[in-house]
C-alpha positions as CSV (number, residue, x, y, z in Angstrom):
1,X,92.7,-14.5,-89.2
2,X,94.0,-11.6,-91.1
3,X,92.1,-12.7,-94.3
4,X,88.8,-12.2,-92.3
5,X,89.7,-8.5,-90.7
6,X,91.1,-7.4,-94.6
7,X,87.7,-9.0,-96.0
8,X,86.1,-7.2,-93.3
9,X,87.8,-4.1,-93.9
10,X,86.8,-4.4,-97.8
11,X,83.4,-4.2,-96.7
12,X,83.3,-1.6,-94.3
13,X,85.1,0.3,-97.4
14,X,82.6,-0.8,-100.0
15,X,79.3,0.1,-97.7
16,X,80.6,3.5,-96.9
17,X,81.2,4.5,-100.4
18,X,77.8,3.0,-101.3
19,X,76.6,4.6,-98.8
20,X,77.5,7.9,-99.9
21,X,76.9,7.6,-103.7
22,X,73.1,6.6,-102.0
23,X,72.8,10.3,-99.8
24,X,74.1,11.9,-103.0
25,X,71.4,10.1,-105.4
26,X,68.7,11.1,-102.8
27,X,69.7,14.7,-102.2
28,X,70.0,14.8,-106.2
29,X,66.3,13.4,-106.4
30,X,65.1,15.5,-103.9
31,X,66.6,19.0,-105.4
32,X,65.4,17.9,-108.9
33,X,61.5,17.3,-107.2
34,X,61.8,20.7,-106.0
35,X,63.2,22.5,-109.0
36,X,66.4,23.6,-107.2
37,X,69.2,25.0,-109.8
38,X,72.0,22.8,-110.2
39,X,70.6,19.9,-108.1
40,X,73.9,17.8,-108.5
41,X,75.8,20.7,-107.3
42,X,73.5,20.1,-104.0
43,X,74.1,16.5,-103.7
44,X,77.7,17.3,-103.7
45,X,77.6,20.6,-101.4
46,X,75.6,18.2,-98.7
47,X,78.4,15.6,-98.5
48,X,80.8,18.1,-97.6
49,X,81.3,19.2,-93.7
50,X,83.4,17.9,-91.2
51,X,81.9,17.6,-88.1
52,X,78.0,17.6,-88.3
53,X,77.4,17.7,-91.8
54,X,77.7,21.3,-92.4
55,X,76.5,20.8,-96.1
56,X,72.9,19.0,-95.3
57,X,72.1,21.6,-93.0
58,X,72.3,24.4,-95.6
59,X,70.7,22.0,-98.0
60,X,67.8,21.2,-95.3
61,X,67.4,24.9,-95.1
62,X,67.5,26.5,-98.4
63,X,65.0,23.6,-99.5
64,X,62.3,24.8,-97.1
65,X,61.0,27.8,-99.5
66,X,60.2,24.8,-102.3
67,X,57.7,22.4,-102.8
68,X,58.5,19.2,-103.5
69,X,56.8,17.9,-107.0
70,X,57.9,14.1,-107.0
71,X,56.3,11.6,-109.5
72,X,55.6,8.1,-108.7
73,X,58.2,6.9,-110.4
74,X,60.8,9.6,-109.0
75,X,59.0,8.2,-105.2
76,X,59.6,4.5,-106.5
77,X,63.4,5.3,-106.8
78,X,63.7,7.3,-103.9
79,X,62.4,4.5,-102.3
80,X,64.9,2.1,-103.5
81,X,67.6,3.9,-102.8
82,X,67.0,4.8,-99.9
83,X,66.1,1.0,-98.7
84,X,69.4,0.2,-100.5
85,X,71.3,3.0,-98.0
86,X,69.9,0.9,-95.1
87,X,71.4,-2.0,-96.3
88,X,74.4,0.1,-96.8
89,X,74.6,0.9,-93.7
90,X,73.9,-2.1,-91.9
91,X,76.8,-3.8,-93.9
92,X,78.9,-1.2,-92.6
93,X,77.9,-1.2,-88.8
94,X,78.4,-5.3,-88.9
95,X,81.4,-5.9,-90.4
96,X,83.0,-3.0,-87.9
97,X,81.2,-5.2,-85.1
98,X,83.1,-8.2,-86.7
99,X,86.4,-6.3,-86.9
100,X,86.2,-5.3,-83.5
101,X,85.8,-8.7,-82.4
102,X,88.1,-10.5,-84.6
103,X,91.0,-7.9,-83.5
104,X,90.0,-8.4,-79.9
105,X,90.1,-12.2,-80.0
106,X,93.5,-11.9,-82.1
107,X,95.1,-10.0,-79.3
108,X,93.3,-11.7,-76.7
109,X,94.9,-14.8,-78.3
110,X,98.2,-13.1,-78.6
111,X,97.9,-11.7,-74.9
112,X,97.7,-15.8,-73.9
113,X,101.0,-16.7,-76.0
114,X,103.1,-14.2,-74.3
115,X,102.1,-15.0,-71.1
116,X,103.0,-18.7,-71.2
């Protein structure tokens, strides 16, 4: 049982960080497209915030006086990765589903021993 939560955990782990290294890749794309200076600097500004995501606001903002100039192959891979943040994503949301569930039927479980 505590195999599954500590694979579980692993994954939820491993899909947020993708996750992330995805939103930074995009917002990297997207600055570059635009001809924003320092576009990594951007990507790394709209991580940050604690509550809200501070960071992608000011991003969203200060990206409005640009036009975006994206080739076809700069769409393709903002395409990819951005299909590869859903996946992401999804990984995360259903292994915290199966966490929830595997801790709730462990103390369910327990619950039952200490009543007997």
């Amino acid at each position: 049982m505590q195999l599954i939560i500590t694979i579980l955990v692993f994954i939820v782990l491993g899909g947020a960080m993708s996750l992330t290294y995805q939103f930074y890749k995009i917002i990297v794309l997207d600055a570059k497209s635009r001809g924003l200076k320092h576009p990594h600097f951007w990507g790394l500004f709209s991580l940050s915030g604690q509550e809200g995501g501070g960071g992608i606001i000011f991003y969203l903002l200060g990206r409005k006086r640009y036009s975006s100039c994206m080739t076809d192959e700069l769409k393709l891979e903002l395409t990819h990765r951005t299909k590869f943040s859903v996946l992401s994503f999804l990984s995360v949301i259903l292994s915290v589903i199966g966490c929830k569930r595997k801790i709730a039927s462990t103390l369910t479980f327990l619950g039952g021993c200490f009543a007997a």
